[in-house]
C-alpha positions as protocol buffer text, in pm:
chain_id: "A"
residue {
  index: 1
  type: UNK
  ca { x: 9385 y: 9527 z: 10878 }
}
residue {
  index: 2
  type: UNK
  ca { x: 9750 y: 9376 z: 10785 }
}
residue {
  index: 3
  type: UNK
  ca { x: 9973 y: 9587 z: 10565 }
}
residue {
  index: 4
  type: UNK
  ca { x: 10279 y: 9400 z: 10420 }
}
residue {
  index: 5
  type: UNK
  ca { x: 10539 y: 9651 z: 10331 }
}
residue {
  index: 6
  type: UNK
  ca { x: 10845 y: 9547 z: 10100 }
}
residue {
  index: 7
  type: UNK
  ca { x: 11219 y: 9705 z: 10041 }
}
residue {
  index: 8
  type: UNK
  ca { x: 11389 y: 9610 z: 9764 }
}
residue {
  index: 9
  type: UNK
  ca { x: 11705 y: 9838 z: 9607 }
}
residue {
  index: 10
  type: UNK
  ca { x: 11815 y: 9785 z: 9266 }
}
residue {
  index: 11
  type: UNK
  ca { x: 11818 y: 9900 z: 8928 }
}
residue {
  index: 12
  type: UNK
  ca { x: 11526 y: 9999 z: 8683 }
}
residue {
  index: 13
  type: UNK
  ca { x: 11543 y: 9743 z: 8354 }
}
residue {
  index: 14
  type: UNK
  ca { x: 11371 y: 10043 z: 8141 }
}
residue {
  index: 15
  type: UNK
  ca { x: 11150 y: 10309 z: 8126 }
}
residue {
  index: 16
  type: UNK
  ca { x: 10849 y: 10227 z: 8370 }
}
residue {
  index: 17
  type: UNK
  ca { x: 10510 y: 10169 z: 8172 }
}
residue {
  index: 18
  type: UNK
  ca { x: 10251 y: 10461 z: 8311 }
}
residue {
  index: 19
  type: UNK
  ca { x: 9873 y: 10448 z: 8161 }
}
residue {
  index: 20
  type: UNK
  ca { x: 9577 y: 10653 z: 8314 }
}
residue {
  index: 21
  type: UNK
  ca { x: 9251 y: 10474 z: 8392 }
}
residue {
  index: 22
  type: UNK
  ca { x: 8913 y: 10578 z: 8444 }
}
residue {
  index: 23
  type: UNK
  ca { x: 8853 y: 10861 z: 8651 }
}
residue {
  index: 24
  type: UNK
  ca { x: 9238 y: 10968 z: 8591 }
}
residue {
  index: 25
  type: UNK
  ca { x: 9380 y: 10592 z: 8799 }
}
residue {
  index: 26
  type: UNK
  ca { x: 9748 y: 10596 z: 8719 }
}
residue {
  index: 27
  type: UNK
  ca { x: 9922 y: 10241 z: 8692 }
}
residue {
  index: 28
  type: UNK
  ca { x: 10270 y: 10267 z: 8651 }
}
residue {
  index: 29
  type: UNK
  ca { x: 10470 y: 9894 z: 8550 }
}
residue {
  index: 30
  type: UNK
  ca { x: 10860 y: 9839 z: 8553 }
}
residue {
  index: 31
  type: UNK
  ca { x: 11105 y: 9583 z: 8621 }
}
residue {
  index: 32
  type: UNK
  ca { x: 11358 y: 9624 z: 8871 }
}
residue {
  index: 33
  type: UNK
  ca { x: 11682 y: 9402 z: 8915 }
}
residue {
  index: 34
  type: UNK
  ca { x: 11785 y: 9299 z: 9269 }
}
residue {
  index: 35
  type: UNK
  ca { x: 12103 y: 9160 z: 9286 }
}
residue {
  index: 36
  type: UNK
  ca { x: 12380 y: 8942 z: 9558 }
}
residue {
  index: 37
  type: UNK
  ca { x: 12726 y: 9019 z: 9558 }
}
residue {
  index: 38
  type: UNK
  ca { x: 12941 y: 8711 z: 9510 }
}
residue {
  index: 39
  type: UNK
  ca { x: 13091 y: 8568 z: 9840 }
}
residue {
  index: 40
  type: UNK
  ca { x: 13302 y: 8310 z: 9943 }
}
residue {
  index: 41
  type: UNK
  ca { x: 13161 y: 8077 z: 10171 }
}
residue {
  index: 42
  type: UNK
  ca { x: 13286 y: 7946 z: 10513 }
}
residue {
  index: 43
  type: UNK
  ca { x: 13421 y: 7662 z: 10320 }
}
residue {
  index: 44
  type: UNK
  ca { x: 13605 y: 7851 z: 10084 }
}
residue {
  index: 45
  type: UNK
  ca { x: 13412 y: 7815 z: 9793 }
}
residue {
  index: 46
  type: UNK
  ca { x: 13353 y: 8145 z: 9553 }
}
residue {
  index: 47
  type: UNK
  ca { x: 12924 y: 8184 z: 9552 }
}
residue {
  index: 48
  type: UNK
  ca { x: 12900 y: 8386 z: 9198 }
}
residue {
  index: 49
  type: UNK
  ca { x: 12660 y: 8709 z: 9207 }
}
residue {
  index: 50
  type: UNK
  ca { x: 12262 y: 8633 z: 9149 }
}
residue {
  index: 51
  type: UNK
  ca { x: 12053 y: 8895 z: 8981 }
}
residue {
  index: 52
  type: UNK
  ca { x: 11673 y: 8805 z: 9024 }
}
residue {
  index: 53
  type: UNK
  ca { x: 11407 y: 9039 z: 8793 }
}
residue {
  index: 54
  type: UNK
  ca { x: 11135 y: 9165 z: 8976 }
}
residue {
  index: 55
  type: UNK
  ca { x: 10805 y: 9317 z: 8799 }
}
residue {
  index: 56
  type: UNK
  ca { x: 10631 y: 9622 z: 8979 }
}
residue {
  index: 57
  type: UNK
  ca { x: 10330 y: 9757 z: 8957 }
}
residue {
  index: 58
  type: UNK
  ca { x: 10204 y: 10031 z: 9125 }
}
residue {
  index: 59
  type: UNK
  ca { x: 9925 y: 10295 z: 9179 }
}
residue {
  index: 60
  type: UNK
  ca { x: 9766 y: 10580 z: 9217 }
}
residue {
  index: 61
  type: UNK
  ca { x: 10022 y: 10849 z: 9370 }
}
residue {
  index: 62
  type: UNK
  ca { x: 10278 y: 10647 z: 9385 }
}
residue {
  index: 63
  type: UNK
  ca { x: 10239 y: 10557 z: 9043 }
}
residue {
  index: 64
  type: UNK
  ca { x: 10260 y: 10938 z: 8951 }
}
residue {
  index: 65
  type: UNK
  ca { x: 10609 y: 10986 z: 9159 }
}
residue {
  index: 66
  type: UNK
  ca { x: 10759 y: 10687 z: 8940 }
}
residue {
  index: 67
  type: UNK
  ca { x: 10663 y: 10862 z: 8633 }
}
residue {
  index: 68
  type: UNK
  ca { x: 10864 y: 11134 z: 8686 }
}
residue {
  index: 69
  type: UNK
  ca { x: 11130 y: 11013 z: 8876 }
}
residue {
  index: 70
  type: UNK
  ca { x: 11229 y: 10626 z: 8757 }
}
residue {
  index: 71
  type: UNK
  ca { x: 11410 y: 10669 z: 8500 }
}
């Protein structure tokens, strides 16, 4: 079995969505904003900041922990 395991630090957009499923499933959805500090390149030229949106979704426990902590 292959687990893929991802690290991203940012900030929350909003509020994360949490919903309970059958047999008490959370789901927990939020968007989280990633971002690249502007830079100047070896060439001297200024590289502005990026901010990339990323949508989450997660479950279960985990879910759970982001209700009550994300914020």
């Amino acid at each position: 079995m292959m687990i893929n395991k991802v690290i991203l630090v940012g900030n929350v957009g909003k509020d994360p969505e949490v919903r309970y499923l059958e047999k008490n499933v959370a789901v927990a959805r939020f968007s989280l904003a990633t971002s690249e500090r502007a830079y100047t390149n070896a060439k001297g030229v200024l590289v502005p900041e990026k901010t990339e949106w990323h949508n989450i979704v997660v479950w279960r426990g985990l879910a759970e922990v982001v209700e009550k902590h994300v914020r």
